[in-house]
C-alpha positions in Angstrom: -2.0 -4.9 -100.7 -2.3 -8.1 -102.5 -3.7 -10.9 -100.5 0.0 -13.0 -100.9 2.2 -10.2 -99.8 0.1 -9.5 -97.0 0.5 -13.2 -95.7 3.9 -12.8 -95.8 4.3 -9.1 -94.7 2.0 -10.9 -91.2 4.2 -13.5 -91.2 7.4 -11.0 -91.1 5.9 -8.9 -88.3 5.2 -11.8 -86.3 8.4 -13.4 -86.8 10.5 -10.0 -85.7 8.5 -9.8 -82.7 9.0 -13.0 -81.4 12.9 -12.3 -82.5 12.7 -9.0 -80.5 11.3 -10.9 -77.7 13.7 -13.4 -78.0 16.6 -11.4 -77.3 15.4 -8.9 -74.6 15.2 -12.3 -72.8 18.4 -13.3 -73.7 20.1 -10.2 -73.1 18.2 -10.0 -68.9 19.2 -13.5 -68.7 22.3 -12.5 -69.6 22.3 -9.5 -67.1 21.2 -12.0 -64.4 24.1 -14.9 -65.4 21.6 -17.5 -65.6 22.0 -20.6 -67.2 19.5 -19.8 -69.9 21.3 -17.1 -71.2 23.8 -19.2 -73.6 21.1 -21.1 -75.3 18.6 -17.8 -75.8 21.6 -15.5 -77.5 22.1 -18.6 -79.3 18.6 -19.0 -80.6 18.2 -14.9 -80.9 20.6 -15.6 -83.7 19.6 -18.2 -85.0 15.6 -16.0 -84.8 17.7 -13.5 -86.3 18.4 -15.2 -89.3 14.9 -16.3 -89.9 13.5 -12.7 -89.5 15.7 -11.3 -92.0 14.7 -14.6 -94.4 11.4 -13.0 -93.5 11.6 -9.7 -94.2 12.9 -10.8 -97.5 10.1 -12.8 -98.4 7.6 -10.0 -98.4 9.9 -7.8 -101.1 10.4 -10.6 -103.3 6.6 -12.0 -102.7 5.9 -8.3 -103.6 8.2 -7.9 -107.1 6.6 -11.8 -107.9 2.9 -10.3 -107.9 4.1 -6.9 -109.4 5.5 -8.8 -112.5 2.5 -11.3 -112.7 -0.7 -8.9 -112.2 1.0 -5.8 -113.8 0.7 -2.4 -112.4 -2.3 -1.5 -110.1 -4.5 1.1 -112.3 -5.2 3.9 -110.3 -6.3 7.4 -111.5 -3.0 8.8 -111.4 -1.1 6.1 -113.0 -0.6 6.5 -116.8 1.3 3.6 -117.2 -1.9 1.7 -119.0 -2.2 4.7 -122.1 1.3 4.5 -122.3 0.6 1.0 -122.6 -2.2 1.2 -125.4 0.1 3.5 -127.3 2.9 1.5 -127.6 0.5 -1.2 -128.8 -1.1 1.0 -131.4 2.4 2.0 -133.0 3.0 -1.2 -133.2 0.2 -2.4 -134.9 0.5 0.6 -137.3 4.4 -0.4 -137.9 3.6 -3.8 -138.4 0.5 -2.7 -141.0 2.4 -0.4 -142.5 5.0 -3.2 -143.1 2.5 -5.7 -144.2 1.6 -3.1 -146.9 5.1 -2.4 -147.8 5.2 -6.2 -148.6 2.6 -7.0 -150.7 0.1 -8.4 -148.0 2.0 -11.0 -147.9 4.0 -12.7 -144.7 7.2 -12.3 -144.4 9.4 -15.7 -145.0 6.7 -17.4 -147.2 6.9 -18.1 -150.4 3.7 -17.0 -153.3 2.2 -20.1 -155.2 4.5 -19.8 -158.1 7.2 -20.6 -155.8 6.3 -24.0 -154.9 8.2 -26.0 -157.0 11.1 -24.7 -155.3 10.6 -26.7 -152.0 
């Protein structure tokens, strides 16, 4: 696991356990109709909220790094051949193309053409 998603994936754990925490207080505070008890289901919300903003930021810190580092090569992944194969046709498309026009680039004009500017 990439060092960034892991800081955020701690992050989330600590967060939801202070958020479960949180409301098993509230909800014996509640049990024992103690003045506390508004404020904490309050706040358990409110913790709520911020766990599930947590949660969230490990997927999304995890598709960021996916996108920017690529795919993880491991033994079993062919993703990277696939990879150099679509590169190679495309290289032999665009050769062959090159070829097909004389060598020259597409769009420009050959010195004979110049006066036409």
């Amino acid at each position: 696991m990439p060092d960034a998603v892991r800081t955020a994936a701690v992050r989330a754990v600590l967060i939801m356990s202070l958020t479960i925490i949180q409301a098993m207080v509230a909800f014996l505070s509640t049990l024992t109709g103690s003045w506390l008890a508004f404020p904490m289901v309050l706040s358990s919300v409110a913790s709520t909220v911020v766990a599930t903003w947590a949660v969230l930021d490990v997927w999304v810190t995890r598709q960021v790094w996916k996108q920017r580092h690529g795919v993880v090569s491991e033994p079993s992944s062919t993703a990277r051949q696939m990879r150099r194969e679509r590169r190679r046709a495309q290289r032999a498309a665009r050769a062959s193309e090159r070829d097909a026009a004389g060598g020259r680039i597409r769009g420009r004009r050959s010195a004979g053409d110049l006066s036409r500017a």
